[in-house]
Phi, psi and omega in degrees: 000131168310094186292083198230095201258013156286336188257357179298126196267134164274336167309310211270003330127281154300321171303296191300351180272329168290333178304311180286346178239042182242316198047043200204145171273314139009269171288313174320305186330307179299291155340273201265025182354080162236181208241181183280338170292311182309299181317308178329301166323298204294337201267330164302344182270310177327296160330300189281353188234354144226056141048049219201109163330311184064320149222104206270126175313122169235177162306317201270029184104220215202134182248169204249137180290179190299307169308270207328323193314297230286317176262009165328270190295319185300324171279355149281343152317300204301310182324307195297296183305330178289325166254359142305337185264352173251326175313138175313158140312153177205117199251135194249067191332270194321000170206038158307176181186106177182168169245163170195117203269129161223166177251136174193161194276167182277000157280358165275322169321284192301316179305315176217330151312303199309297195311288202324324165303315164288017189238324166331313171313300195277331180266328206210040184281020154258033138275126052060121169208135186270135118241176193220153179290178174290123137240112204296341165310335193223357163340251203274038141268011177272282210314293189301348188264010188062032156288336171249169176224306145245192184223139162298135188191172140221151180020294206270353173246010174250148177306142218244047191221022179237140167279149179222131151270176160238148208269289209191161194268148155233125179275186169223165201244166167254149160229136192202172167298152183273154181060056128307089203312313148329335182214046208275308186280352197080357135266160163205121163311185175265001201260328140315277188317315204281339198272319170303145145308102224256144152239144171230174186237137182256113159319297218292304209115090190134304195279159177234077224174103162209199061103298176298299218274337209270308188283332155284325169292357136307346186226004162081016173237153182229152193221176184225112176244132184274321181243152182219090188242145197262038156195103198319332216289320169281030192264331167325280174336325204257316188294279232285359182255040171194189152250356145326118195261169211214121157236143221208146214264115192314333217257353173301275244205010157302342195231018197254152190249132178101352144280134177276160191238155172185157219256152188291177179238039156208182175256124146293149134254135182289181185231168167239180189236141169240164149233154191252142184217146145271175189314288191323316145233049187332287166235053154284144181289337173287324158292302183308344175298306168330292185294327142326275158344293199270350144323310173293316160305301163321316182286004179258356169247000000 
C-alpha cells in the first residue's frame, strides 16, 4: 500500500468492506447506493493502493485474495471507530463515571452545591465532584486549560467571551440567633438596626464594610459591625452563641435551625448568581446534562 494516509479516501474503505461482505459488485453497488460502474472504480483505486488484486472474477461474483482476507477485520474496526466518533453522545447519569470540578464562593458551596449534591445521589451517583475556591483573576484560563469545568459566579465577574446562565436573584435577610430581643416582636426599626452590634464577611479579610454599609450611607446612617469574618459559612454558629446580628444573602439560612429571619429596615439590593462554562465543554453531553441539573436544583429552592 502507498503509505500516505492524507490521500486516503475513507470512502474507499467502505466499498471495500461492502465487497468483502457481498462478494458480488452489484449488490455492494446497492449496499452503498452507488451505480455499478462507481464501484468498479473505486475497487481499481483499492487495487492500486495496496497493490494486491484483492479480488478474483468468478461465475458466481469475486471472491477475496489472501490480502483482502487478510484486511477484512482491521477494516471494519477503523469503519466502526469511525463512525462511534460521529454518533451523536448519549450520557447515561446513573451509570456515569466522571469528575466534574467547580469553583464556587462558600455561599455557592452552601447555596447552590450542597442541593446539587443531593440530587447527584439520586440520578448520577457515580459522579464525583471537586471544588475549588473563585478565583477571578485566573477564572478563564482554569476553565480553558479544563482545571475547572464551572464556575459559580455572579454577572460582573465572569468573563464575557465564556457562556453563562443565571441560576437565580438573591436578597439578604437580618439575621440574629432565635428569641433575639431585638426582633422579638417581629419587627426592627432602622434605628434599632443601626444600633445593634452587627457581624459580616469580608472574602478579602479585614474589612468592616459591605453592602449594607453602602446602603446606609444613602440614607445618612451608620451601623457598628463588631466582627469581621472571611467566611458565611461559620457566621451561623457564632450568631446562635451571641447576640450580634447579620444580613446575609437569604438562601445562606433558609434551612439553619436556631435562627431567626426578619426582612432589613432598609432596601439592600441583592445580587444574582450564574453559573460559567467555557466553549471547550459547551456540547458535551455530560456537561450539558450537568449544568442542566444544577440549574434545576436551583430554581428549586
Amino acid at each position: 500500500m502507498k503509505a500516505d494516509i492524507r490521500t486516503l479516501d475513507l470512502n474507499l474503505l467502505k466499498a471495500l468492506d461492502a465487497l468483502l461482505d457481498e462478494r458480488n459488485v452489484t449488490r455492494a453497488a446497492q449496499r452503498l447506493a452507488l451505480t455499478q460502474p462507481a464501484v468498479s472504480g473505486m475497487l481499481t483505486r483499492l487495487r492500486e493502493r495496496f497493490d494486491d488484486p484483492l479480488f478474483v472474477r468468478t461465475q458466481r461474483g469475486i471472491i477475496p485474495t489472501e490480502r483482502a482476507l487478510a484486511l477484512a477485520g482491521p477494516v471494519k474496526q477503523i469503519l466502526s471507530e469511525v463512525e462511534n466518533l460521529l454518533r451523536p453522545q448519549v450520557f447515561e447519569p446513573a451509570t456515569a463515571d466522571m469528575v466534574l470540578t467547580l469553583a464556587a464562593t462558600d455561599y455557592a458551596l452552601q447555596a447552590v452545591v450542597v442541593p446539587f449534591l443531593s440530587l447527584l445521589r439520586r440520578e448520577a451517583p457515580g459522579i464525583r465532584v471537586a471544588v475549588l475556591p473563585v478565583q477571578d483573576k485566573w477564572l478563564h484560563a482554569q476553565l480553558e486549560r479544563g482545571e475547572i469545568d464551572l464556575a459559580l459566579v455572579t454577572p460582573d465577574d465572569a468573563p464575557a467571551d465564556l457562556h453563562a446562565r443565571r441560576l437565580f436573584d438573591e436578597h439578604y435577610v437580618c439575621v440574629t440567633r432565635a428569641n433575639h430581643p431585638a426582633i422579638r416582636r417581629g419587627k426592627l426599626t432602622l434605628d434599632r438596626f443601626c444600633a445593634l452590634d452587627h457581624a459580616l464577611v469580608s472574602y478579602t479579610g479585614g474589612s468592616f464594610q459591605g453592602v449594607t454599609d453602602d446602603a446606609l450611607a444613602r440614607l445618612g446612617r451608620t451601623r457598628r459591625v463588631a466582627l469581621s469574618v472571611t467566611s458565611f459559612l461559620v457566621l451561623p454558629e457564632i450568631l446562635r452563641q451571641s447576640d450580634l446580628i447579620a444580613v446575609v444573602p437569604s438562601r445562606l439560612v433558609a434551612h439553619a435551625d436556631g435562627l431567626a429571619q426578619i426582612a432589613p429596615p432598609l432596601d439592600i439590593p441583592g445580587f444574582k448568581k450564574s453559573m460559567a462554562w467555557h466553549e471547550r465543554t459547551h456540547h458535551d453531553a455530560a456537561h450539558r446534562w450537568a449544568r442542566e441539573a444544577l440549574f434545576r436544583t436551583s430554581a428549586t429552592q
